[in-house]
C-alpha positions in Angstrom: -90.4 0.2 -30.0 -94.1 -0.5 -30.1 -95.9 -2.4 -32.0 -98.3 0.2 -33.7 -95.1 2.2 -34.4 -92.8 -0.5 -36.1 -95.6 -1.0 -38.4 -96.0 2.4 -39.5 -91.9 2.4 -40.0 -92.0 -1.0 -42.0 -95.4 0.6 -44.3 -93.0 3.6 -44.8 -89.8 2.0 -45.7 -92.0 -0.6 -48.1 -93.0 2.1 -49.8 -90.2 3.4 -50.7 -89.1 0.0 -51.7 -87.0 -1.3 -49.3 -88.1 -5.3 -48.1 -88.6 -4.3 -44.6 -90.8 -6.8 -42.5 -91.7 -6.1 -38.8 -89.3 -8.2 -36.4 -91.4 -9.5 -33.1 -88.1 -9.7 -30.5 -89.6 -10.3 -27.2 -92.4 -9.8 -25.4 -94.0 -6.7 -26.5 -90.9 -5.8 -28.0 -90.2 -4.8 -31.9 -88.1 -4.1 -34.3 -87.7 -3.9 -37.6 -86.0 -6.4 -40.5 -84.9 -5.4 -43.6 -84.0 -8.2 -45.6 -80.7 -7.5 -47.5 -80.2 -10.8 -50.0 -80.5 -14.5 -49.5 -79.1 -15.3 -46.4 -78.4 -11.7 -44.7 -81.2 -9.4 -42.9 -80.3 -6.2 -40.7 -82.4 -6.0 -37.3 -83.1 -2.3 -36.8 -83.9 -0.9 -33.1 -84.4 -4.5 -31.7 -82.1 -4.2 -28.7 -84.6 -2.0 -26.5 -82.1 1.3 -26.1 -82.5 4.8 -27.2 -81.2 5.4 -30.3 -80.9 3.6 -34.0 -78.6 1.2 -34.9 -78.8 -2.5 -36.3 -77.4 -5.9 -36.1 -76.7 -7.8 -39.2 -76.4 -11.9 -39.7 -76.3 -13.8 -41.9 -78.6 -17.4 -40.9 -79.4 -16.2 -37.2 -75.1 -15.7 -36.9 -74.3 -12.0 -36.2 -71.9 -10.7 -39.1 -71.6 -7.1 -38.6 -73.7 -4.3 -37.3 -74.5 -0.5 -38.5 -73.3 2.1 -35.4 -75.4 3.7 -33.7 -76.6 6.9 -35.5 -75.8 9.8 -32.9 -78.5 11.8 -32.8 -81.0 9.3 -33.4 -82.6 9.1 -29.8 -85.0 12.3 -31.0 -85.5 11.4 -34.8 -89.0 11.7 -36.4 -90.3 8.4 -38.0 -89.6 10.5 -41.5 -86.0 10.8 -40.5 -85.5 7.1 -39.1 -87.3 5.7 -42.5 -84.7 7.8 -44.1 -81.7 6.7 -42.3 -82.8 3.3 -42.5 -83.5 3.7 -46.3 -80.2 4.7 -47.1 -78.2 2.8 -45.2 -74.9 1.3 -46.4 -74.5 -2.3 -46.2 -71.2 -3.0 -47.6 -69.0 -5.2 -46.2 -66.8 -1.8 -45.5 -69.1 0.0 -43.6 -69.7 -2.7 -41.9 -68.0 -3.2 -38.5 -67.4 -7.1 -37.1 -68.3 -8.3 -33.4 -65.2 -6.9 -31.0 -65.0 -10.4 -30.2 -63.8 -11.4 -33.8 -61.2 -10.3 -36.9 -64.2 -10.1 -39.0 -63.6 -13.8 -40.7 -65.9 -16.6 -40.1 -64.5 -19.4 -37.9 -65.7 -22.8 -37.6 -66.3 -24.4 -33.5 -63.7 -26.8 -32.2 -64.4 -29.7 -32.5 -66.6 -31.9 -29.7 -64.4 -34.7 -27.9 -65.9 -38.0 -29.2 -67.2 -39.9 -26.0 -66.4 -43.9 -26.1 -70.0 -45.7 -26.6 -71.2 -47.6 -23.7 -73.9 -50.5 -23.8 -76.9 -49.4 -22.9 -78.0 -51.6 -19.6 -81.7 -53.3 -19.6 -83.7 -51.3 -17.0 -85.0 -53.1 -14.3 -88.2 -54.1 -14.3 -90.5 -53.1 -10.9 -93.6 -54.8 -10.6 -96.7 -52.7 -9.3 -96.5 -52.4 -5.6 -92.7 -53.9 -5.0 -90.4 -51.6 -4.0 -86.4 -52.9 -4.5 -84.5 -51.6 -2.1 -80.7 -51.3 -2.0 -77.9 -50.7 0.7 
């Protein structure tokens, strides 16, 4: 989505009170954010393919994402404010990655490495070269 575009869609969707912010994704590439409460947002159209759908996190972690709407490809900007106005964000209607159950899980666990002394570095003096075999 352009630039000159996702502003026009974030104007629209303000005005009809939704907190919609533009989203700057890449190079020359937008999107728009709609801010959902504290710590979730929903990033509309940000993933560069025909069509409307959104991700959804929760503190840059992706919690869910809205489907792409079928049809969508050849919407006016009146019909994706719309959609993206009314849009359901319950925890129902929401569908988890398809790499998880849906429920938050923590990372294992790093190995702890064994602390080694650090070594004094050697010290060169300007113009001596130590050589080694």
């Amino acid at each position: 989505m352009d630039s000159e575009r996702a502003k026009r869609l974030v104007s629209a969707l303000r005005a009809r009170g939704v907190m919609a912010h533009l989203a700057e994704v890449g190079v020359y590439e937008f999107g728009i954010r709609v801010v959902l409460d504290e710590d979730a947002e929903a990033l509309w159209d940000t993933d560069g393919t025909a069509g409307l759908d959104a991700e959804v996190v929760s503190d840059g972690v992706l919690i869910g994402y809205v489907p792409h709407i079928p049809g969508s490809a050849e919407f006016t900007e009146e019909q994706i404010v719309d959609a993206i106005a009314t849009a359901t964000y319950s925890e129902e209607g929401l569908h988890p990655p398809a790499d998880s159950d849906g429920a938050p899980s923590a990372p294992p666990p790093l190995p702890q490495q064994p602390q080694q002394p650090q070594q004094p570095q050697p010290q060169h003096r300007r113009g001596h070269r130590r050589w080694s075999r």
